[in-house]
SERORO-29070 format. One record per residue (C-alpha): residue number from 1; x, y, z; residue in one letter. Coordinates in steps of 0.5 Angstrom, whole numbers. Each point is the difference from the previous one (the first is absolute). Layout:
BEGIN
+--------+-------+-------+-------+-------+
! drenke !    c1 !    c2 !    c3 ! koldo !
+--------+-------+-------+-------+-------+
!    NUM !     X !     Y !     Z !     a !
...
+--------+-------+-------+-------+-------+
//
This chain:
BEGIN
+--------+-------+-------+-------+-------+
! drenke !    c1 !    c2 !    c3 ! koldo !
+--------+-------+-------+-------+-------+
!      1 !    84 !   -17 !   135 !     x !
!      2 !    -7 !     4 !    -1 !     x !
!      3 !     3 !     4 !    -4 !     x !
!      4 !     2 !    -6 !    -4 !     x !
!      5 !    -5 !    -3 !    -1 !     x !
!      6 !    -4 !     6 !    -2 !     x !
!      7 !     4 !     1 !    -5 !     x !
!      8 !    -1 !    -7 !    -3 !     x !
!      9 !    -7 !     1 !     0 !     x !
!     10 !     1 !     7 !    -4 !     x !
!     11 !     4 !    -4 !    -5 !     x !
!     12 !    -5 !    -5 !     0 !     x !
!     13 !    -6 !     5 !    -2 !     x !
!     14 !     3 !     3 !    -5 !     x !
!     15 !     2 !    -7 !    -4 !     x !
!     16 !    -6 !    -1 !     1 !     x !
!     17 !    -3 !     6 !    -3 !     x !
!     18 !     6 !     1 !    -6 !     x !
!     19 !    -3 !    -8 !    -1 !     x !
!     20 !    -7 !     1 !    -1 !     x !
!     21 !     1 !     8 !    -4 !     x !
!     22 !     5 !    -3 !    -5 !     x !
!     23 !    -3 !    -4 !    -6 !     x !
!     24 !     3 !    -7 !    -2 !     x !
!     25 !     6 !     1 !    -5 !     x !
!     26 !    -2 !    -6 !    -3 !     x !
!     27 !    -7 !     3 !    -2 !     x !
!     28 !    -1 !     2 !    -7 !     x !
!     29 !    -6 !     5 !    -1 !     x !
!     30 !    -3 !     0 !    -7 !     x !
!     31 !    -5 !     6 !     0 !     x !
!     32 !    -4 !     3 !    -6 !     x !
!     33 !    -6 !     4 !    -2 !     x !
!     34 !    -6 !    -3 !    -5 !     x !
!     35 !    -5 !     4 !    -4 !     x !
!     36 !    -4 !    -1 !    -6 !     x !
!     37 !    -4 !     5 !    -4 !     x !
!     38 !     3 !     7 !    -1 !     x !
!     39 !    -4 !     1 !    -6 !     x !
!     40 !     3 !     6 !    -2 !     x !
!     41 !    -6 !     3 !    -4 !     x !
!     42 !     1 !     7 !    -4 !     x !
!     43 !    -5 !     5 !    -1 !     x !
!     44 !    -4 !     0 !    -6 !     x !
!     45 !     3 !     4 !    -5 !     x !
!     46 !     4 !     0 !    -8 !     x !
!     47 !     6 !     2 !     5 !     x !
!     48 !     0 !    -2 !     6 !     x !
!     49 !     4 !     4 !     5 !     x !
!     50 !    -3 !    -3 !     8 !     x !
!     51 !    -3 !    -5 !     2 !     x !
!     52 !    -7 !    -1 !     2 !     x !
!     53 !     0 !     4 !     6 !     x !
!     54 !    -3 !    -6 !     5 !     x !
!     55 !     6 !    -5 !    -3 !     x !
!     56 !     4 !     6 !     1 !     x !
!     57 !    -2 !     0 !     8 !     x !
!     58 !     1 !    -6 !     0 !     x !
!     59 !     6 !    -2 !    -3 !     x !
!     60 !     4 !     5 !     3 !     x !
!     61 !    -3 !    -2 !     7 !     x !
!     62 !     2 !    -7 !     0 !     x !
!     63 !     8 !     3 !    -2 !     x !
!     64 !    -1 !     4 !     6 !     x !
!     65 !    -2 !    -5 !     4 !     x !
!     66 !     6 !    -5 !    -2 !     x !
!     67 !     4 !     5 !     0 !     x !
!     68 !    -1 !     1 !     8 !     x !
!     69 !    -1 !    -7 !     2 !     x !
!     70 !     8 !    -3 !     1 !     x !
!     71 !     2 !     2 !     8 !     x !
!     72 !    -7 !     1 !     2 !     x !
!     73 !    -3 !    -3 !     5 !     x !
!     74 !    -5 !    -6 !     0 !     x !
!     75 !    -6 !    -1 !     5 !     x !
!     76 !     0 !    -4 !     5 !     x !
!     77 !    -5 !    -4 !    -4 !     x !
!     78 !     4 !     0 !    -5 !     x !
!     79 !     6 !    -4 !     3 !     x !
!     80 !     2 !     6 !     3 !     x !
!     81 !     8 !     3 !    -2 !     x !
!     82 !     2 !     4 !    -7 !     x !
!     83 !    -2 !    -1 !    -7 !     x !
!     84 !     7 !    -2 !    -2 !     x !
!     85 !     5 !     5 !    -4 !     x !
!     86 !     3 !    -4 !    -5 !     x !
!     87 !    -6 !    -4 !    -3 !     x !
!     88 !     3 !    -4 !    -6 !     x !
!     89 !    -6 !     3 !    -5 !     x !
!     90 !    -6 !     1 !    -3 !     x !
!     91 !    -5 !    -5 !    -3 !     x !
!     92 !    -6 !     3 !    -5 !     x !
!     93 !    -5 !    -5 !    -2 !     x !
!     94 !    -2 !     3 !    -6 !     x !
!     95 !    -5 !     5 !    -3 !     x !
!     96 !     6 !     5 !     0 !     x !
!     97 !    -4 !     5 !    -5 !     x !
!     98 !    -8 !     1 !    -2 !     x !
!     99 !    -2 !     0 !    -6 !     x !
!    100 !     5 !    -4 !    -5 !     x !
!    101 !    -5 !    -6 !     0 !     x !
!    102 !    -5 !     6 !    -4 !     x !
!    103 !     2 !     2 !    -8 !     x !
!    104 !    -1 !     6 !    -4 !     x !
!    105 !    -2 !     8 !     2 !     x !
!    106 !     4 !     3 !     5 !     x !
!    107 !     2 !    -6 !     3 !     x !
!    108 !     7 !    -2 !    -3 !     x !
!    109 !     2 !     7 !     2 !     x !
!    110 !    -2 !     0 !     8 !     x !
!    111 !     3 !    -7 !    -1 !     x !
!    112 !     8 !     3 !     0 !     x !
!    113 !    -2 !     5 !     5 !     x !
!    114 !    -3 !    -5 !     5 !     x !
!    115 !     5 !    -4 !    -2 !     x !
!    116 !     6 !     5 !     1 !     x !
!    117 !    -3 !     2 !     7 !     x !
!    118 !     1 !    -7 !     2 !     x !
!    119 !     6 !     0 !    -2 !     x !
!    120 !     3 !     7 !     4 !     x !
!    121 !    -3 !    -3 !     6 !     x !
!    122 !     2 !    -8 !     1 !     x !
!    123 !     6 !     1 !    -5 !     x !
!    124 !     3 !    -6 !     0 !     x !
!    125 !     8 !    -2 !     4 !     x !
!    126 !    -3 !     5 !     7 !     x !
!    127 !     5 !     5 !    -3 !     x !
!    128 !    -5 !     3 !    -6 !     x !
!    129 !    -7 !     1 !     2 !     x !
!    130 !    -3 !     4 !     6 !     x !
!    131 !    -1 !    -7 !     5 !     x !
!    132 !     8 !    -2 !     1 !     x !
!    133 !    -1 !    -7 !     0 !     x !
!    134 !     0 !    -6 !    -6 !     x !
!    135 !    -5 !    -1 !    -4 !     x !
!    136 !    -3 !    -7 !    -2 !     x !
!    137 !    -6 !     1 !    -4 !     x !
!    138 !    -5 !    -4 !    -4 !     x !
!    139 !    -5 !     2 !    -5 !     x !
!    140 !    -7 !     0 !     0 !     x !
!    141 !    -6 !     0 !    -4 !     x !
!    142 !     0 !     7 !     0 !     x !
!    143 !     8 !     0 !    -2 !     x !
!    144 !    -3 !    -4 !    -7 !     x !
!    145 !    -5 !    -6 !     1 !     x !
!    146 !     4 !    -4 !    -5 !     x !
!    147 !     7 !     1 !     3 !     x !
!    148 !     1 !     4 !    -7 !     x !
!    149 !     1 !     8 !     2 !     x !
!    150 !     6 !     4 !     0 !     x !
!    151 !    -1 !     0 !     8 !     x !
!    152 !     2 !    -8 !    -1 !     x !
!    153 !     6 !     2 !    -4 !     x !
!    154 !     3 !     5 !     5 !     x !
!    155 !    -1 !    -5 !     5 !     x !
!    156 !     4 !    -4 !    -4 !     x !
!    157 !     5 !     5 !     0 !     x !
!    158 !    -1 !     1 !     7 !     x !
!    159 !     2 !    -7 !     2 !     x !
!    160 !     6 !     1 !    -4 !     x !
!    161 !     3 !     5 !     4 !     x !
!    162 !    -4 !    -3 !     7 !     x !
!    163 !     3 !     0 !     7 !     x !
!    164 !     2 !    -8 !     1 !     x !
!    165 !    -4 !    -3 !    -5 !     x !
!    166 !     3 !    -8 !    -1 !     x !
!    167 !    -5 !    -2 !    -5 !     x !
!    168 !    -4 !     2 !    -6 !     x !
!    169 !    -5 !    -3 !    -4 !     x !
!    170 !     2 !    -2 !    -7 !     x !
!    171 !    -5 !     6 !    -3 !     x !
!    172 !     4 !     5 !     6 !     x !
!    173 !    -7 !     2 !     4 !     x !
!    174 !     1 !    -5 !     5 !     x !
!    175 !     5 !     1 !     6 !     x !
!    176 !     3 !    -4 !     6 !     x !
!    177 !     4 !     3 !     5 !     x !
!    178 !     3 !    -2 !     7 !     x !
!    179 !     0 !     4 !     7 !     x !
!    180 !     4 !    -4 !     5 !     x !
!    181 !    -2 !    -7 !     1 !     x !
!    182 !    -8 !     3 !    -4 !     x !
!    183 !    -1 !    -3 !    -7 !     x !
!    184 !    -5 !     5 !    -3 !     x !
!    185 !    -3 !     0 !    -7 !     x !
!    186 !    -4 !     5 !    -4 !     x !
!    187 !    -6 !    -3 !    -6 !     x !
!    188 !    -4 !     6 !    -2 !     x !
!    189 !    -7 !    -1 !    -1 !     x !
!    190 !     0 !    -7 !     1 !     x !
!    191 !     3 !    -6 !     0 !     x !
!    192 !    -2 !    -4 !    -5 !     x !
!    193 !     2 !    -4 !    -7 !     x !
!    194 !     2 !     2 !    -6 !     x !
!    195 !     1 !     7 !    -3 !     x !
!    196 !    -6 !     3 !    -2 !     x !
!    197 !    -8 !     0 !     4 !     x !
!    198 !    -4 !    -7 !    -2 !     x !
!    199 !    -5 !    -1 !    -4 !     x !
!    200 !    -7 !     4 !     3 !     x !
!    201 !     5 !     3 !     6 !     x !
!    202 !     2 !     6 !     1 !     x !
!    203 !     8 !     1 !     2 !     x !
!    204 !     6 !    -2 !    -3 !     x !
!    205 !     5 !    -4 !     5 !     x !
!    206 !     7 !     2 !    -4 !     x !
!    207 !     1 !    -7 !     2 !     x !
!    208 !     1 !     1 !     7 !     x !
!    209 !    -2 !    -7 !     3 !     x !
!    210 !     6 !    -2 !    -5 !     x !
!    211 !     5 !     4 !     4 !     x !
!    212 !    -3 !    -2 !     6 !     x !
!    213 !     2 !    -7 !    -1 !     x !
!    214 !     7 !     2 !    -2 !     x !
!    215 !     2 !     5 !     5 !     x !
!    216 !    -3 !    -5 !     5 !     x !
!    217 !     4 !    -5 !    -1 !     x !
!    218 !     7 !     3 !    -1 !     x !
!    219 !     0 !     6 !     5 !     x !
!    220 !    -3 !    -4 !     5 !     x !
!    221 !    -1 !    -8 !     0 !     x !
!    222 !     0 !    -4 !     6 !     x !
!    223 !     4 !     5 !     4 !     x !
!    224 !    -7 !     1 !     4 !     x !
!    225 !     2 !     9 !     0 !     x !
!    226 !    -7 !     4 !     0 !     x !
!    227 !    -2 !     3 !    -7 !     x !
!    228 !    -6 !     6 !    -1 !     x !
!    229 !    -3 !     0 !    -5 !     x !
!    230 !    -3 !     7 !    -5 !     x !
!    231 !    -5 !     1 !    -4 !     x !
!    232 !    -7 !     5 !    -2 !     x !
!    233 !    -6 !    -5 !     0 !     x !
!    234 !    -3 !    -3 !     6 !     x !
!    235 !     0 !    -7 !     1 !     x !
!    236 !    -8 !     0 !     0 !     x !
!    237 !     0 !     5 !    -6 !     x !
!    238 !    -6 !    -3 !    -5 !     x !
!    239 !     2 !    -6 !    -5 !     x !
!    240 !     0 !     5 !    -6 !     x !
!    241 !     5 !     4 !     3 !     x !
!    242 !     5 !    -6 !     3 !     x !
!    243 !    -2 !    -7 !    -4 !     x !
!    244 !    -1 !    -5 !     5 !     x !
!    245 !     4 !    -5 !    -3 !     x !
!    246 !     6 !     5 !     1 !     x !
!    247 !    -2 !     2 !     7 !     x !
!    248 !     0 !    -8 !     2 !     x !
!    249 !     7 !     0 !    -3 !     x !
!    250 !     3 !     5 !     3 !     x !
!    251 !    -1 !    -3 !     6 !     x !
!    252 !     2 !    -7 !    -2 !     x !
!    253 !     6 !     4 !    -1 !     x !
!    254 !     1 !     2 !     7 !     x !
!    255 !    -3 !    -4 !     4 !     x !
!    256 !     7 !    -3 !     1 !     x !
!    257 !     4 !     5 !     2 !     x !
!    258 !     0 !     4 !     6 !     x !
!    259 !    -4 !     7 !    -2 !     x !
!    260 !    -1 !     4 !     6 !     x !
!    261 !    -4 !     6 !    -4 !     x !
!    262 !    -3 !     2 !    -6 !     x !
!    263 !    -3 !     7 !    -1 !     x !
!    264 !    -4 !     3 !    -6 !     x !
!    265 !    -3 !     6 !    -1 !     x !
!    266 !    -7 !     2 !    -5 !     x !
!    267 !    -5 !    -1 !     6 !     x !
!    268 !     0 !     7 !     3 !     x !
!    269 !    -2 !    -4 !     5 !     x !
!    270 !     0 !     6 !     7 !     x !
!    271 !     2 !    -2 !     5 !     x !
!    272 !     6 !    -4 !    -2 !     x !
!    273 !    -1 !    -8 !     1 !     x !
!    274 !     2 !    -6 !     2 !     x !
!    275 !    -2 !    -7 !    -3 !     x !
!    276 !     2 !    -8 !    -1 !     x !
!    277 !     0 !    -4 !    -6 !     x !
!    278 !     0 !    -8 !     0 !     x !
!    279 !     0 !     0 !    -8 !     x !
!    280 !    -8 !     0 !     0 !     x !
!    281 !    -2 !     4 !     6 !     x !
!    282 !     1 !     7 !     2 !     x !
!    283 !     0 !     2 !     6 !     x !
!    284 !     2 !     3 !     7 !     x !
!    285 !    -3 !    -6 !     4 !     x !
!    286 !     4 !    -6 !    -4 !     x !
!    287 !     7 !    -2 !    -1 !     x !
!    288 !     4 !     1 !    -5 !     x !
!    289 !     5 !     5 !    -3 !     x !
!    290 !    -1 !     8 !     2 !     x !
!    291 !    -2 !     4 !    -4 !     x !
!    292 !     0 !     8 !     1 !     x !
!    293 !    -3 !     6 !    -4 !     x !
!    294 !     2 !     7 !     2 !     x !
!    295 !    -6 !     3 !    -3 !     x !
!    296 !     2 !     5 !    -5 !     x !
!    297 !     5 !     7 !     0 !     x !
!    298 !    -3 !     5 !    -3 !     x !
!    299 !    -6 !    -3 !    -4 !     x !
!    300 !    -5 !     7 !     1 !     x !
!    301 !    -3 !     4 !    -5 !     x !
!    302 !    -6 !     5 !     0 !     x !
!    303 !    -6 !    -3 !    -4 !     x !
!    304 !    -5 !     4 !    -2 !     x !
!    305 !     2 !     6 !     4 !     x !
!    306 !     1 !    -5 !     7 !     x !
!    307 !     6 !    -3 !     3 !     x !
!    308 !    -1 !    -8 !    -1 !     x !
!    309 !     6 !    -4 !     3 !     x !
!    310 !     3 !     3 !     6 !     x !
!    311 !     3 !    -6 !     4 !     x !
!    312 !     6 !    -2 !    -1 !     x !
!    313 !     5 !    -4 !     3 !     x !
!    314 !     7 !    -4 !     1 !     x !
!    315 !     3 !    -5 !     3 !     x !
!    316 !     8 !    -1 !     4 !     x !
!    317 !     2 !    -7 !     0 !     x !
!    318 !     5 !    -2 !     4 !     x !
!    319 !     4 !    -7 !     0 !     x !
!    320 !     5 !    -1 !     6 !     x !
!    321 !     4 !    -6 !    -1 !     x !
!    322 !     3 !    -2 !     7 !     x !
!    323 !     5 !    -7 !     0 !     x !
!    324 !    -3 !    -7 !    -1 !     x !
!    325 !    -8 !     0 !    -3 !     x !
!    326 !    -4 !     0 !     6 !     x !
!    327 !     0 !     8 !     3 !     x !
!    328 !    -2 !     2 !    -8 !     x !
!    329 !    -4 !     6 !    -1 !     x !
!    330 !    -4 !     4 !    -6 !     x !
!    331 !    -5 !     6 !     3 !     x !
!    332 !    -3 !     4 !    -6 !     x !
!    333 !    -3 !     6 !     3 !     x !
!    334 !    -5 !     5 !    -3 !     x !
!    335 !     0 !     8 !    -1 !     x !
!    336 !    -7 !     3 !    -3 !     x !
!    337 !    -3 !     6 !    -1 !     x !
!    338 !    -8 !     2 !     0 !     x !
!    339 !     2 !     7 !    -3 !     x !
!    340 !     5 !     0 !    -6 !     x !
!    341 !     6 !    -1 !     4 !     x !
!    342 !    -2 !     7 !     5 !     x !
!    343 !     0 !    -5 !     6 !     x !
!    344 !     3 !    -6 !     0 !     x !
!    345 !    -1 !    -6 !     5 !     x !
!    346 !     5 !    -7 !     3 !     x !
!    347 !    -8 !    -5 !    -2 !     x !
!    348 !     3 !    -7 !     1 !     x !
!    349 !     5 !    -5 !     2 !     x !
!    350 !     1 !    -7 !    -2 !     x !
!    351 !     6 !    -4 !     2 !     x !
!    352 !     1 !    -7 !    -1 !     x !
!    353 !     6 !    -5 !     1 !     x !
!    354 !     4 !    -2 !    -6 !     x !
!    355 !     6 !    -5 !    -2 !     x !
!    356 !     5 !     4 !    -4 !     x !
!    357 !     7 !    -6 !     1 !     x !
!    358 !     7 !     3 !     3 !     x !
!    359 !     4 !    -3 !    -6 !     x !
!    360 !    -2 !     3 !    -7 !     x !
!    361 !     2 !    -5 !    -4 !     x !
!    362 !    -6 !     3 !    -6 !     x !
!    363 !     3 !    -1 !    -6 !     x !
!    364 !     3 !     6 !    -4 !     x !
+--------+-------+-------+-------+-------+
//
């Protein structure tokens, strides 16, 4: 009889733990990398034939940093497990090179150069760059303030040949795609409407509000599933840069829906952050939509003989997606540098519950 019941007991112990050891098959993870600024810069030669030895450090640095993270384990503070090994891809928030926003001289050539280093590190399915992951770029104002560069055409090429893109613009840079039950859309500099920059303003938007619109509309509808939204400026960039009128009709276009994210680039801003926007305001401290800067990739040079720029950073983000829409969850982490990727560092963790709906009934 003792032995019986010992036995029974034994059995319930190790149900117990297969239970709590084994993942939900039901959950589906969506798990990537965000980052911004690269800004691949070469030296200033005729011929360039390396990088500035800073924005080589640099850049080197953080495909070897994105290159250890899969598999490796998670602080406890960070929420503690692993950084998943099957992450879905890369988002790069623009200011892929450095000096395409600048004419004449030396610069047609550094640019090609910067523009080819890029290239062999990121490539472009996860099968043809240094970092073995998809690329979902954007372009910058330093890839071409007026969206007019041949950096903007490769894009444009790029998204033709681009890992699950369900959606471009009519003039081809801008894409949607989806991952799981996640609708994610990529704007370039800014969303904005029209083709070319408004009269006394500074950047022309490509007619991203435009696409916005439509993508919205028909790629997500009422379904209710999440949408995360890319591109370069800041929400609270100066009015020259992001017309308010554009900016304000950005936001009526997505109040509606169930945006979980937004992410940019530009700002350099160390360590990476995270804030909300109502539409007016801009702040950790209100509601609104979350709004997240990774700070930049590799943004560092040397000026006048001295390192400027040498913190960096990146962001993990993970949506699970559990079944019903209460258990919800979207954690964005960060990863910085204070030394040009040398050391590197877990910085912050913000989680939040989100809605993502079990029956995916999003238009196609």
């Amino acid at each position: 009889m003792l032995r019986s019941l010992l036995l029974l007991c034994a059995v319930s112990i190790a149900t117990q733990t297969l239970r709590a050891e084994t993942p939900n098959v039901q959950e589906t993870r969506i798990s990537f990398l965000v980052c911004g600024d690269p800004q691949y810069l070469a030296e200033h030669a005729d011929q360039p034939m390396q990088l500035d030895p800073l924005s080589e450090q640099a850049n080197r640095g953080f495909v070897k940093r994105v290159l250890a993270l899969p598999g490796s384990t998670l602080p406890e503070a960070m929420g503690g497990g692993v950084v998943a090994s099957d992450l879905r891809g890369l988002i790069n928030t623009g200011d892929l090179i450095d000096s395409l926003d600048k004419t004449g001289g030396q610069y047609p050539a550094m640019q090609r150069y910067e523009w080819q280093r890029f290239l062999a590190d990121y490539g472009l399915t996860g099968q043809d760059g240094r970092i073995p992951l998809p690329v979902y770029e954007i372009h910058g104002n330093h890839d071409g303030p007026q969206g007019d560069t041949f950096v903007v055409d490769a894009i444009i090429n790029r998204n033709k040949q681009r890992p699950g893109v369900l959606h471009l613009s009519s003039n081809g840079l801008h894409y949607s795609w989806d991952w799981g039950p996640v609708h994610l859309i990529n704007l370039g500099i800014f969303v904005g409407a029209g083709e070319r920059r408004r009269k006394d303003h500074h950047y022309a938007p490509r007619a991203s509000l435009e696409f916005l619109k439509a993508d919205l509309a028909k790629h997500v509808g009422d379904s209710g599933r999440p949408v995360i939204i890319s591109h370069h400026l800041h929400l609270d960039a100066p009015e020259y840069d992001w017309p308010a009128e554009d900016l304000a009709a950005y936001y009526d276009a997505i109040r509606g829906y169930n945006v979980v994210a937004i992410f940019n680039g530009h700002t350099h801003g160390s360590p990476p952050k995270h804030r909300r926007w109502n539409g007016k305001q801009i702040s950790p401290t209100i509601e609104g939509i979350d709004n997240y800067d990774p700070d930049d990739a590799g943004a560092s040079k040397l000026h006048k003989g001295k390192p400027v720029g040498l913190a960096h950073g990146l962001l993990y983000v993970q949506i699970i997606d559990r079944p019903g829409t209460q258990q919800d969850t979207m954690l964005v982490r960060s990863y910085v540098t204070r030394d040009n990727w040398k050391t590197a560092h877990w910085d912050r963790l913000w989680k939040k519950p989100i809605k993502s709906p079990d029956d995916d009934d999003a238009p196609r």
